[in-house]
C-alpha positions as CSV (number, residue, x, y, z in Angstrom):
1,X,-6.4,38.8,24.4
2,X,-5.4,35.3,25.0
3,X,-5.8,32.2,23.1
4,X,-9.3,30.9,23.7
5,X,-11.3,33.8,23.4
6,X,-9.8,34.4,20.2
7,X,-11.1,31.2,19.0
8,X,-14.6,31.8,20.6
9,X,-14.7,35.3,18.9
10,X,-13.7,33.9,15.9
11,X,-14.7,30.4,16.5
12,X,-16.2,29.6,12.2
13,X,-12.2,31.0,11.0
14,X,-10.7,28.6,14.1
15,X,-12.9,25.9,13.3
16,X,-11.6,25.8,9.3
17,X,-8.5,26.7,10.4
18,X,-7.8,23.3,12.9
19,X,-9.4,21.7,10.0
20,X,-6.6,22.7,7.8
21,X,-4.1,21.7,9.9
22,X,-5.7,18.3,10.3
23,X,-5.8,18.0,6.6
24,X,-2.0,19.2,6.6
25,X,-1.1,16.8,9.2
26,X,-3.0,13.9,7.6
27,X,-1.4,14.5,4.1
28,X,2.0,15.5,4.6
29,X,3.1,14.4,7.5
30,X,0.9,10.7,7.6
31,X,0.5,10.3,3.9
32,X,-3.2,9.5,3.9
33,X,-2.5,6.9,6.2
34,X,-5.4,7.4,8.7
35,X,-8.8,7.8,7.8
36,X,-9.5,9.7,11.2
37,X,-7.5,12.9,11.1
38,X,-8.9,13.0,7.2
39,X,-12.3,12.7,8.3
40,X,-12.1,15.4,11.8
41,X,-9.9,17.4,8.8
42,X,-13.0,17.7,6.8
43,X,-15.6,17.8,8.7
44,X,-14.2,20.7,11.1
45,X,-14.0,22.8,7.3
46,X,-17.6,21.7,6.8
47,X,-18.9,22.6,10.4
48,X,-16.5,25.9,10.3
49,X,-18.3,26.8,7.0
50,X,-22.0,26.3,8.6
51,X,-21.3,27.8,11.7
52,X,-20.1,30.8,9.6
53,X,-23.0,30.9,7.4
54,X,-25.3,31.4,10.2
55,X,-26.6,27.2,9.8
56,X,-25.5,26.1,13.2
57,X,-25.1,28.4,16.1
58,X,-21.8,29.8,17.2
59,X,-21.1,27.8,20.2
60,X,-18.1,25.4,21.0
61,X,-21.0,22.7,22.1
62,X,-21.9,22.9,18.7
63,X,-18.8,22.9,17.0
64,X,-17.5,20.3,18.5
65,X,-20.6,18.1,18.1
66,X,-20.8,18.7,15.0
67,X,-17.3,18.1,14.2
68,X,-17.6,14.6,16.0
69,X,-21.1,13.7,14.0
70,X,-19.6,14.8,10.9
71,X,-16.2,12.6,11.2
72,X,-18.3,9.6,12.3
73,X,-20.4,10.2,9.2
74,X,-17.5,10.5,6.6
75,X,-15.8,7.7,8.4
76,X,-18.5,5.9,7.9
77,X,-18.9,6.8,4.1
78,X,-15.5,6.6,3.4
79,X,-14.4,3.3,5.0
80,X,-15.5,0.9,2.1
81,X,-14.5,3.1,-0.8
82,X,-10.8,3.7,1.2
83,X,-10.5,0.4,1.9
84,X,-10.9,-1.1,-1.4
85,X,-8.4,1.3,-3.1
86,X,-5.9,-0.6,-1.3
87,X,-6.4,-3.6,-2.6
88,X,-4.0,-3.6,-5.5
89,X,-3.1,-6.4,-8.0
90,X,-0.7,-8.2,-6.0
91,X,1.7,-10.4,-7.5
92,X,2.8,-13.7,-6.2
93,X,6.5,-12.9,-6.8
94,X,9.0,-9.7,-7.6
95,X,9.0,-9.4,-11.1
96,X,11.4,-6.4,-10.5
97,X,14.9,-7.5,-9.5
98,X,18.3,-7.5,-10.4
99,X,18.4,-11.5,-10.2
100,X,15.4,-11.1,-12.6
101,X,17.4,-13.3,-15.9
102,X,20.4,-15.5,-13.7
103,X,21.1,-18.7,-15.8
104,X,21.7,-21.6,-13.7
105,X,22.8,-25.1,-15.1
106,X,21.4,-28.1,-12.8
107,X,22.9,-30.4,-10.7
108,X,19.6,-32.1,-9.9
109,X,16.7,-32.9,-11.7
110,X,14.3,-30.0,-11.2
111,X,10.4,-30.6,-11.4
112,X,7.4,-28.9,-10.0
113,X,7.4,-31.5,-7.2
114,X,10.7,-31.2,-5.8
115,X,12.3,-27.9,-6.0
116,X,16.3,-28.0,-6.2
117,X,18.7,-25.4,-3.7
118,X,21.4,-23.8,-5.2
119,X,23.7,-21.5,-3.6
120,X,24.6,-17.8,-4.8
121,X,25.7,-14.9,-3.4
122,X,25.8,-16.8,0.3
123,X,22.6,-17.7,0.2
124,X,20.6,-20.7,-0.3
125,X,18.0,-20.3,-2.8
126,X,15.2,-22.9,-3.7
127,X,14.5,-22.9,-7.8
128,X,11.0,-23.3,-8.4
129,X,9.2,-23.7,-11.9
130,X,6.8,-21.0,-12.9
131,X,3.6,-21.4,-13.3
132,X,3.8,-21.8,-16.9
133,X,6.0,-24.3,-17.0
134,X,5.1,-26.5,-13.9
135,X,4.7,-29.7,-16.1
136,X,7.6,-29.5,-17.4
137,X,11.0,-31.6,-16.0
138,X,14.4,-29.8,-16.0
139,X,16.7,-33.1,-16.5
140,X,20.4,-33.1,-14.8
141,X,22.7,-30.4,-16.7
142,X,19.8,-28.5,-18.1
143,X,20.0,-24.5,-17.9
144,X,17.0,-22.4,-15.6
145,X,16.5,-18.7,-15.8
146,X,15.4,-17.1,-13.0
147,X,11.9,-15.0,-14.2
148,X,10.6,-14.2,-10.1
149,X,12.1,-13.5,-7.0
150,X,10.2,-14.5,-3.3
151,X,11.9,-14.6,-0.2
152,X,14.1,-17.4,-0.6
153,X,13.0,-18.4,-3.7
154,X,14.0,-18.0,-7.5
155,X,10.7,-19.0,-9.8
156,X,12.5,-20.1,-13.1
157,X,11.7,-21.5,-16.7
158,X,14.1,-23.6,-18.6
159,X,16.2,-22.0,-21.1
160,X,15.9,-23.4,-24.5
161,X,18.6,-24.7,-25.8
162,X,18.5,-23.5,-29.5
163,X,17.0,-20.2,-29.2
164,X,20.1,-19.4,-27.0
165,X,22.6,-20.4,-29.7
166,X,21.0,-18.5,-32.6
């Protein structure tokens, strides 16, 4: 017996089956990455299930129609809903990092106008003021702590003066 008429005689168990595998595929291997495969994925299960329950004839026509129609549908469905859920809360700049709380002292005046370049670690960084402090003026000599890293940035707030000698 070879290959394809096993999966006509037992075209419903083929059907789920490749709809496994495309599940499979899509999840482990892609990572939910594609809404396609997860769509063919579960409609082939869906149109393996009918054709087994007798609801749509036992035929690769219809099968395969069916599996098409269904993952156009669910594509369909699905595209907003998937779509949205990858719209995260994104943050203007890396809170996470291990240049998150450098001190540097100023050898320019640093305002929200005219962002100062310092150099560490071979690199030239510009020294912006957050956003809550974007009125204030850093003045010659005065300290900065780095809260945010960008690209090529270091988003910083002046360090107060007292509060780090108590």
């Amino acid at each position: 017996m070879d290959l394809m008429s096993y999966l006509q005689t037992n075209l419903a168990e083929s059907t789920i089956i490749i709809g496994l595998i495309l599940l499979i595929i899509e999840v482990w291997l892609l990572g939910l990455s594609t809404i396609v495969l997860l769509a063919l994925g579960v409609s082939a299960i869906v149109t393996g299930g009918l054709v087994w329950a007798g609801v749509f004839p036992e035929t690769l026509t219809a099968v395969i129609a069916g599996s098409g129609i269904g993952a156009g549908v669910l594509t369909a469905i699905l595209w907003g809903p998937l779509k949205r859920s990858q719209k995260g809360p994104r943050r203007e700049y890396n809170i996470h990092s291990d240049f998150i709380g450098l001190v540097f002292d100023l050898e320019e005046q640093l305002d929200a106008d005219h962002p100062v370049t310092v150099k560490y670690s071979g690199v030239s960084w510009k020294l912006i003021l957050g956003p809550k402090h974007r009125s204030n003026v850093v003045p010659v000599g005065g300290s900065v702590k780095v809260i945010a890293v960008d690209v090529g940035k270091f988003m910083v707030e002046p360090v107060d003066v007292q509060s780090s000698e108590s």
